[in-house]
C-alpha positions as CSV (number, residue, x, y, z in Angstrom):
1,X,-22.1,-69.0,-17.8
2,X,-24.2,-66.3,-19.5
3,X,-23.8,-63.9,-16.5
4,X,-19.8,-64.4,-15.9
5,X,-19.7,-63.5,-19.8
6,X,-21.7,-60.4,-19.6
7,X,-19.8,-59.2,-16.1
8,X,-16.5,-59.6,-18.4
9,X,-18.0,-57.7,-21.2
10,X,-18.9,-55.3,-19.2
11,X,-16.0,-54.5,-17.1
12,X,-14.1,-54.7,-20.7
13,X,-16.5,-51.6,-21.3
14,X,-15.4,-49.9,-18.1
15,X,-12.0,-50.8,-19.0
16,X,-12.0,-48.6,-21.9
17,X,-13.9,-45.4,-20.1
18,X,-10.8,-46.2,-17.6
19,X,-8.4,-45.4,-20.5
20,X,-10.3,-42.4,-21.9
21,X,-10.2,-40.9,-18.8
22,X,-6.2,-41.6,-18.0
23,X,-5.6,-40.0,-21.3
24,X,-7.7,-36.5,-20.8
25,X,-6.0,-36.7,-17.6
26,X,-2.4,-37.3,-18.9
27,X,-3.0,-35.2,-21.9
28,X,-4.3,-31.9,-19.8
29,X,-1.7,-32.7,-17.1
30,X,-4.6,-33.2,-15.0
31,X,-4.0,-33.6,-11.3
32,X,-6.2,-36.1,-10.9
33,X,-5.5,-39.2,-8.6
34,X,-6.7,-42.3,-7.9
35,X,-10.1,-41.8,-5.4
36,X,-11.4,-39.8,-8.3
37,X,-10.6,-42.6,-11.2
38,X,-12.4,-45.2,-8.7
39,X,-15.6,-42.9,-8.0
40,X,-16.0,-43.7,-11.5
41,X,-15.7,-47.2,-11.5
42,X,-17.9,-47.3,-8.4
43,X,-20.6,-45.5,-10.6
44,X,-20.2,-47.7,-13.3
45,X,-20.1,-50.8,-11.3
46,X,-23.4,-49.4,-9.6
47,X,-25.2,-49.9,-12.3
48,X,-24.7,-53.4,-13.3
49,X,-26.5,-54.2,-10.1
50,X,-29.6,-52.8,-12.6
51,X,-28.5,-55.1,-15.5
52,X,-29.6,-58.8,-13.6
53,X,-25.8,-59.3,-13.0
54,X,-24.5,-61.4,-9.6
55,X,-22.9,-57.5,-8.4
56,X,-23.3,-55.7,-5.3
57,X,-21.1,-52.7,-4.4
58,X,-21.4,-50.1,-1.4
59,X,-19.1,-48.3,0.6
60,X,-18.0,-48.0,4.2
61,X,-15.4,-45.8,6.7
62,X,-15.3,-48.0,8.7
63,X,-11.6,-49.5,7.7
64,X,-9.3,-46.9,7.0
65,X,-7.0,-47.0,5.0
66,X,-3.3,-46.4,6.8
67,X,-4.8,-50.0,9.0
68,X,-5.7,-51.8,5.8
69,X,-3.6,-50.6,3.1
70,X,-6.5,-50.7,0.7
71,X,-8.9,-48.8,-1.2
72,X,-11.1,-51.8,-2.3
73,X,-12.3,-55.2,-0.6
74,X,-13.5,-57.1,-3.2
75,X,-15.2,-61.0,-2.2
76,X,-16.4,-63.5,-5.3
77,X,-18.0,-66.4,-4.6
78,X,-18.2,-69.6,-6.6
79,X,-20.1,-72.9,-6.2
80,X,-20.5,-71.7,-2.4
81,X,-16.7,-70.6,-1.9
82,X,-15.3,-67.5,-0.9
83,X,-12.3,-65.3,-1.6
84,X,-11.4,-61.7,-0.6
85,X,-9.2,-59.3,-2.4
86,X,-8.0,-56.5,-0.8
87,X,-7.0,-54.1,-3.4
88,X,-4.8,-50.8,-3.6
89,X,-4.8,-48.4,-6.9
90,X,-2.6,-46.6,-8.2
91,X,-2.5,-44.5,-11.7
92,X,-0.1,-44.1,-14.2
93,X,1.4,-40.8,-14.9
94,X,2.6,-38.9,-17.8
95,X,6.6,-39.9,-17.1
96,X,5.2,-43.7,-18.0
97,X,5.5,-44.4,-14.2
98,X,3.8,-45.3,-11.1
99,X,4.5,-42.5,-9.5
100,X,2.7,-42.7,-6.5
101,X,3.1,-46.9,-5.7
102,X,6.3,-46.0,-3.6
103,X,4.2,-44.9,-0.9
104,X,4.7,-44.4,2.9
105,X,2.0,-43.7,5.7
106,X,1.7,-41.9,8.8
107,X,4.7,-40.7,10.9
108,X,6.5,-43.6,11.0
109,X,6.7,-43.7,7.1
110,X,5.8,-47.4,7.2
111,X,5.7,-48.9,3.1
112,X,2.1,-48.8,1.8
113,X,2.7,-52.5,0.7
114,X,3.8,-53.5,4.0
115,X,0.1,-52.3,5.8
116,X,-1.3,-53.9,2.6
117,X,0.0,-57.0,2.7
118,X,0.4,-57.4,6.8
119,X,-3.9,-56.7,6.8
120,X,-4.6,-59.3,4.1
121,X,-2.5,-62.2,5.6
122,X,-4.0,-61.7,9.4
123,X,-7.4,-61.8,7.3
124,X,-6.5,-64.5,4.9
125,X,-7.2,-61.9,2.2
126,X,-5.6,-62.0,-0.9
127,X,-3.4,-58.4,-1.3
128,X,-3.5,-56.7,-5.2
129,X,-2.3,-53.5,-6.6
130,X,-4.8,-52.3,-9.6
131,X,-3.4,-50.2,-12.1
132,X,-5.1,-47.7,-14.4
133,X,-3.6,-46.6,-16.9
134,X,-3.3,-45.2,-20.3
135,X,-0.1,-45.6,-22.8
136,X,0.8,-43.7,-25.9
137,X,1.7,-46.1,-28.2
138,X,2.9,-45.1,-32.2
139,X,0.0,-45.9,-33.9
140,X,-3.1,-45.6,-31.5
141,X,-4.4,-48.3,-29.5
142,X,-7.1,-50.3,-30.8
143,X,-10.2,-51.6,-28.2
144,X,-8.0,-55.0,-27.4
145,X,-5.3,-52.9,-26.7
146,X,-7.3,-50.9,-24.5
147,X,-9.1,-54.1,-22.6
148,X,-5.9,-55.4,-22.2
149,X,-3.7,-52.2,-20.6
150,X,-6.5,-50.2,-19.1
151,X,-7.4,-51.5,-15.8
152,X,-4.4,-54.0,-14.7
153,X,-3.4,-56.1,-11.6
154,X,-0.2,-57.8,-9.7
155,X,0.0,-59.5,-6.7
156,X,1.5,-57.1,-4.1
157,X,4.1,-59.8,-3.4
158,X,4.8,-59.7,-7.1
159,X,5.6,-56.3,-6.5
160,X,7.4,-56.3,-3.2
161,X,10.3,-58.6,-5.2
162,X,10.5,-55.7,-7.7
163,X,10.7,-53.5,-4.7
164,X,13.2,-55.6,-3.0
165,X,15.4,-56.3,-6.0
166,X,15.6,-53.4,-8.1
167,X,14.2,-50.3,-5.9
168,X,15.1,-48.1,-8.8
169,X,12.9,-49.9,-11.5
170,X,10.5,-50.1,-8.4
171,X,7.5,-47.4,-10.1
172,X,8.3,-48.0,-14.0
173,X,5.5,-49.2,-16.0
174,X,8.0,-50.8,-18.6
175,X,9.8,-52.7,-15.8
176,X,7.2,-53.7,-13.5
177,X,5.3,-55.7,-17.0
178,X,8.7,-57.6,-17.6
179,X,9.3,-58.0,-14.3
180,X,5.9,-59.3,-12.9
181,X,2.8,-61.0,-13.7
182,X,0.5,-58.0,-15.0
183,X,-2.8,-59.1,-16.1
184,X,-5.9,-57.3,-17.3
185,X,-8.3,-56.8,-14.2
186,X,-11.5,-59.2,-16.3
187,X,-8.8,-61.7,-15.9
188,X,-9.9,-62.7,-12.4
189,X,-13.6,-63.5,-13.2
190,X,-12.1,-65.8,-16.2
191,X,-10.1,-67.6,-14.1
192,X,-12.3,-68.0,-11.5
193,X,-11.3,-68.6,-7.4
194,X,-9.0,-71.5,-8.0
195,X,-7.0,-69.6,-10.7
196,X,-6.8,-66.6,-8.3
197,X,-5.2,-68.8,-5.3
198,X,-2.8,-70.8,-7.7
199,X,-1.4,-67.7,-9.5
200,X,-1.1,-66.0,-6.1
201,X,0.8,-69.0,-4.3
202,X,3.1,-69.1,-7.4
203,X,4.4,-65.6,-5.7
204,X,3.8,-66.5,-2.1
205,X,4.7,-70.0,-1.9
206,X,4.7,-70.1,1.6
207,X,0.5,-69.7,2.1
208,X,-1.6,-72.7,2.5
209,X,-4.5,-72.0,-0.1
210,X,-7.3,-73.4,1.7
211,X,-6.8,-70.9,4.3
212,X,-7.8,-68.5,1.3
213,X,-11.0,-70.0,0.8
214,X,-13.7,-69.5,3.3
215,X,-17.1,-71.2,3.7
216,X,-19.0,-67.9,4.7
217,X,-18.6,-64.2,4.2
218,X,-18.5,-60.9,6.8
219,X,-21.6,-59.9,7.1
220,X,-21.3,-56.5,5.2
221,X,-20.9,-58.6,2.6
222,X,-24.2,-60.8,3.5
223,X,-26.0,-57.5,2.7
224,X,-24.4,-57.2,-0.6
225,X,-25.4,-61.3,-1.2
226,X,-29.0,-60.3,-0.2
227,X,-29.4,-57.0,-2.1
228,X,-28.7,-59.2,-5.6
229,X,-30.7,-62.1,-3.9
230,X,-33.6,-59.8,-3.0
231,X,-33.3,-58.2,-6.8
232,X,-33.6,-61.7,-8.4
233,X,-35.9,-62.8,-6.4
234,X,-38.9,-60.1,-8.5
235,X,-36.7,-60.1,-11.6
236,X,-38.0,-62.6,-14.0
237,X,-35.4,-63.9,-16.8
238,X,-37.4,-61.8,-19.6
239,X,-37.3,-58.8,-17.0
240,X,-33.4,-59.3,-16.6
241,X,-32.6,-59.0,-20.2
242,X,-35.3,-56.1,-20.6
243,X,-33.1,-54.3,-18.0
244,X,-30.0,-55.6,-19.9
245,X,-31.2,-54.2,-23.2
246,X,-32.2,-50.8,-21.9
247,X,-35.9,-51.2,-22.1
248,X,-36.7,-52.1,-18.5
249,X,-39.7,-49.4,-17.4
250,X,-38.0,-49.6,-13.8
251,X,-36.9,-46.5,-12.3
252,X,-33.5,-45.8,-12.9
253,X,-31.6,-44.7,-9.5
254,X,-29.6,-41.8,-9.1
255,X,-25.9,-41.8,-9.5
256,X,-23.8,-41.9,-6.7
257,X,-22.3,-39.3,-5.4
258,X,-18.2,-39.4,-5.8
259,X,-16.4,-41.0,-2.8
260,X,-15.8,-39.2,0.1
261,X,-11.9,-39.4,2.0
262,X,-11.4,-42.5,3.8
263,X,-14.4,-44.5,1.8
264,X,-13.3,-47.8,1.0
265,X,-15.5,-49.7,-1.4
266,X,-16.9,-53.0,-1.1
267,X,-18.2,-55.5,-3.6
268,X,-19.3,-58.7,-4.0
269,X,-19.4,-61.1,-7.0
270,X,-21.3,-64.3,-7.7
271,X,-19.1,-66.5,-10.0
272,X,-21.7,-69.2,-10.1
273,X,-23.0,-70.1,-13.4
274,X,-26.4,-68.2,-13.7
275,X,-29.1,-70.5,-14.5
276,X,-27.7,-72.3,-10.6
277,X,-28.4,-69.4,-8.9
278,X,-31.4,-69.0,-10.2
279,X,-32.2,-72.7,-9.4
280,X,-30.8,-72.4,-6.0
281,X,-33.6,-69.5,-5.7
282,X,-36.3,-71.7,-6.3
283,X,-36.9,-70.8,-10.4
């Protein structure tokens, strides 16, 4: 499980840049909102493809967002499975509140989490809000703290409850982790697809979780599969940890340039245990 441990280490890492960059943004009452804060993970997640990790991200138009609700499609594969989570982000703001989560689109002024959550279930997707965030506690905030609390997610109909229930509580940071499920985004790659489904269908009851789990992918995300299959394919274990370690002599790509409007990001995650997908490749 060598590679599952160093994708959670890793996005621990990001996790932390996430909460640096909430609090320059909180702290210089910074306007800046969530497309920006996700350019950054893109960039970040970019560069684990280079690191012999099972990752894959790009971006497409081609799914806007008012028809999917979502800034993120995010498939992992295990043991041959599938899931897809179709994610919406939202940032916390200096008033300790989702400010921005209450949202309504187009001129109809249909909820946000309505086009979320409607997209996801005609596409057997499962629908998330990811939170980043950054929290001023007495004290400071040591690195668990900021692992923890930095890069969060709920199940939409977690949220919709909230919503439903208590409208007025509906956006508070306080409320919603009392009130819902709120875990720490490297959370789903510990738990794996069959830890995903059950915690979602404790909030849905009503879904069938096999429906969730498909045999096969879209096949945008076949060219993500291939693009880390293609990569391993010329990577040699001591090449991999080479590139791991920084020492690789492999030209390093250029960054990628920050999201344009209406990008949604896609990414795709092998969950399998590393040395069987290298088997399954022939080493």
């Amino acid at each position: 499980m060598e590679t599952k441990s160093t994708l959670i280490k890793e996005i621990k890492r990001i996790s932390c840049e996430i909460w640096d960059q909430m609090h320059e943004v909180i702290q210089l009452q910074q306007g800046a909102n969530e497309p920006s804060i996700t350019s950054s993970i893109f960039s970040e997640l970019k560069k684990l493809e280079r690191k012999g990790l099972s990752i894959a991200i790009a971006t497409r138009t081609e799914s806007p967002e008012n028809i999917t609700g979502a800034d993120i499609e995010w498939w992992l594969e295990e043991e041959g499975k599938f899931i897809a989570l179709s994610i919406q982000a939202k940032r916390l703001y200096s008033n300790d509140e989702y400010s921005q989560l209450d949202y309504y689109v187009g001129e109809e002024k249909k909820p946000q989490i309505d086009i979320l959550i409607e997209y996801a279930e005609q596409n057997k997707m499962i629908p998330l809000y990811s939170f980043y965030n950054f929290i001023q506690y007495e004290g400071g905030s040591d690195v668990h703290t900021q692992h923890d609390k930095a890069w969060t997610y709920a199940y939409a109909h977690d949220l919709l409850n909230v919503k439903t229930s208590s409208p007025s509580d509906y956006q508070k940071r306080e409320y919603l982790e009392s009130a819902c499920d709120i875990k720490p985004i490297y959370n789903i790659f510990n738990i794996g697809l069959t830890g995903v489904l059950e915690n979602y269908k404790a909030v849905h009851e009503s879904i069938n979780i096999s429906s969730y789990k498909h045999s096969d992918c879209p096949s945008y995300i076949k060219e993500l599969k291939r693009k880390i299959n293609d990569t391993m394919l010329y990577t040699t274990i001591e090449e991999a940890m080479s590139i791991f370690q920084g020492h690789s002599t492999r030209t390093t790509p250029p960054p990628p340039k920050e999201l344009e409007t209406n990008q949604k990001i896609f990414i795709y995650t092998n969950l399998t245990p590393y040395h069987d997908h290298l088997k399954a490749l022939g080493f």
